[in-house]
C-alpha positions in Angstrom: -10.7 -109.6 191.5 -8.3 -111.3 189.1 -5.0 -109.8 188.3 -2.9 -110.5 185.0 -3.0 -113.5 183.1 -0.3 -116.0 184.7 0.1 -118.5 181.9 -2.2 -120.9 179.3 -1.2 -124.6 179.8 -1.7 -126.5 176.7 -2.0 -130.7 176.8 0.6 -132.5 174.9 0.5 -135.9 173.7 4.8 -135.3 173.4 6.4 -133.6 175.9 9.8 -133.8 174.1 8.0 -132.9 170.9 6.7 -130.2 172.4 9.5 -128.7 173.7 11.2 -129.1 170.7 8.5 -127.5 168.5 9.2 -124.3 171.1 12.3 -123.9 171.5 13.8 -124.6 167.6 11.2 -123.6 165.9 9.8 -120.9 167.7 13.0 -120.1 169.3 11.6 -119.9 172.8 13.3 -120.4 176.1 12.0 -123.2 178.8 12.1 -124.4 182.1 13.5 -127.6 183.2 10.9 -130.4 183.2 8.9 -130.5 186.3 7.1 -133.7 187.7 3.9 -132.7 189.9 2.6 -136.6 191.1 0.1 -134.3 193.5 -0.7 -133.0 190.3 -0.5 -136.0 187.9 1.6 -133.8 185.1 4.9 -133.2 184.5 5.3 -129.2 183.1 7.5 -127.3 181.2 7.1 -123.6 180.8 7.6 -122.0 178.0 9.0 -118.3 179.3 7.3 -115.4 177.1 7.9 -111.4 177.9 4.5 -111.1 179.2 3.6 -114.5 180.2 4.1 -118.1 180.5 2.9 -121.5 178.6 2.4 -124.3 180.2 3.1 -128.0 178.3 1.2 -130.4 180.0 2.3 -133.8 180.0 0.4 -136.6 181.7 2.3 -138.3 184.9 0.3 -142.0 184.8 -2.8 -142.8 183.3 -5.0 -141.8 186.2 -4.2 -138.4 185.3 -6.3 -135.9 184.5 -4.4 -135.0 181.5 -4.8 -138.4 180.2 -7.8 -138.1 180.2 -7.9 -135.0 178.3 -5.9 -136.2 175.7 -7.7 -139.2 175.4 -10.9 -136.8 174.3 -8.3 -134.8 172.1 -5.3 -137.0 171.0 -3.3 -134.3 169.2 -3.7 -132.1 172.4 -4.7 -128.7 172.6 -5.8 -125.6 175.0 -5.8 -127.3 178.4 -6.8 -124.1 180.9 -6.1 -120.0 181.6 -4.7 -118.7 184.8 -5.1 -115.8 186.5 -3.3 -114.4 189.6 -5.4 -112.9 191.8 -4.2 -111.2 195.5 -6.1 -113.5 197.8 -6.8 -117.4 196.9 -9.4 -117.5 200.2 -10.9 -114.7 200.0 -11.2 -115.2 195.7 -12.6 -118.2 196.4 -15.4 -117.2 198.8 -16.4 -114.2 196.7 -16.9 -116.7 193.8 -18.7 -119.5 195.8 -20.9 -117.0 197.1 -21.7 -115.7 193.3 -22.4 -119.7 192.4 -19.3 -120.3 191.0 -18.1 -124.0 191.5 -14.5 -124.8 193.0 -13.2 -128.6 191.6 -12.2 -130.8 194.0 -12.5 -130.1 197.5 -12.5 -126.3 196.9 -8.9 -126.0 198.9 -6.1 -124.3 197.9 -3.1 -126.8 196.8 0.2 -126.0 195.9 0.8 -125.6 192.1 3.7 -125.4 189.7 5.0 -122.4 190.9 5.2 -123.7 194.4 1.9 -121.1 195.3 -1.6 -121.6 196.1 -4.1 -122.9 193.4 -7.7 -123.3 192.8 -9.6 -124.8 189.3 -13.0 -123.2 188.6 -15.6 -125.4 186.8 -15.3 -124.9 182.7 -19.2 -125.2 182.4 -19.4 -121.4 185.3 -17.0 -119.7 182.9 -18.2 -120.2 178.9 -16.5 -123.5 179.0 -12.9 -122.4 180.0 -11.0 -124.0 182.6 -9.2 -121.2 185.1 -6.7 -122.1 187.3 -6.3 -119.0 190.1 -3.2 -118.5 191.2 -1.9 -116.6 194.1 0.1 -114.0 193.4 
């Protein structure tokens, strides 16, 4: 059911720092900044040969980010994301299995301006995945 690995989005207390840290040091190329308020993040993608990584910065303090960096200050491994062909039909061959969808279990546009889904960290050894479709 799921197709390559997409991108790991990582939480950062520094967006700017971040970026920096990436590009300079690591010599990397990114993406503009991108403000998600549906979201509650702004991102930055850091582009790799054969994948992405996603900074994630929070966008307000009601945002889930926040909150995650309020657990973890210096930030860390937010979620994975895999593609996967068909966001419905992924999602009703995993609720079926027992797998929990977070939020309302809908498909919502994400960064990449596609369909999205989250699947509950404590389903999947305590890793957050983000489907994507591809």
């Amino acid at each position: 059911m799921i197709g390559r690995l997409n991108h790991v989005a990582i939480a950062v207390p520094d967006l700017d720092a971040a970026c920096s840290l990436y590009r300079e040091v690591l010599g990397a190329t990114l993406s503009e900044p991108a403000a998600l308020p549906e979201h509650g993040v702004t991102t930055v993608f850091v582009n790799l040969p054969n994948t992405k990584i996603e900074l994630l910065h929070p966008l307000g303090d009601d945002s889930p980010i926040a909150a995650f960096l309020k657990r973890y200050p210096e930030g860390g491994m937010h979620h994975i994301c895999y593609e996967v062909d068909d966001i419905v039909a992924a999602r009703d061959r995993l609720v079926a299995a027992g797998a929990r969808i977070l939020s309302d279990g809908e498909p919502r546009i994400g960064a990449h301006g596609k369909p999205v889904l989250f699947l509950h960290p404590k389903d999947f050894a305590g890793t957050l995945i983000e489907l994507e479709q591809a």
